[in-house]
C-alpha positions, 0 to 999 in steps of 0.5 A: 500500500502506497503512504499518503505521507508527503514532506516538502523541504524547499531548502534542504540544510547543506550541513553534514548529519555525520558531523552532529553530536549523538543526540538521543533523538537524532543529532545536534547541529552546531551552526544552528544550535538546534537537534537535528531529528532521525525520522531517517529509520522511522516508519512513515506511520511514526513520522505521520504521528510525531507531525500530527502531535508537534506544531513547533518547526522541527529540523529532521533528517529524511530519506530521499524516498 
C-alpha cells in the first residue's frame, strides 16, 4: 500500500548529519544550535504521528524516498 505521507523541504540544510553530536533523538547541529531529528529509520506511520502531535518547526533528517 502506497503512504499518503508527503514532506516538502524547499531548502534542504547543506550541513553534514555525520558531523552532529549523538543526540538521543537524532543529532545536534552546531551552526544552528538546534537537534537535528532521525525520522531517517522511522516508519512513515511514526513520522505521520510525531507531525500530527508537534506544531513547533522541527529540523529532521529524511530519506530521499
Amino acid at each position: 500500500m502506497k503512504s499518503d505521507l508527503k514532506i516538502n523541504i524547499p531548502k534542504p540544510c547543506g550541513e553534514k548529519f555525520e558531523d552532529f553530536s549523538p543526540r538521543p533523538e537524532g543529532g545536534f547541529c552546531g551552526a544552528c544550535q538546534t537537534t537535528v531529528i532521525d525520522f531517517s529509520q522511522k516508519s512513515d506511520a511514526e513520522i505521520k504521528a510525531f507531525f500530527e502531535n508537534n506544531s513547533k518547526k522541527v529540523c529532521g533528517r529524511f530519506h530521499k524516498e
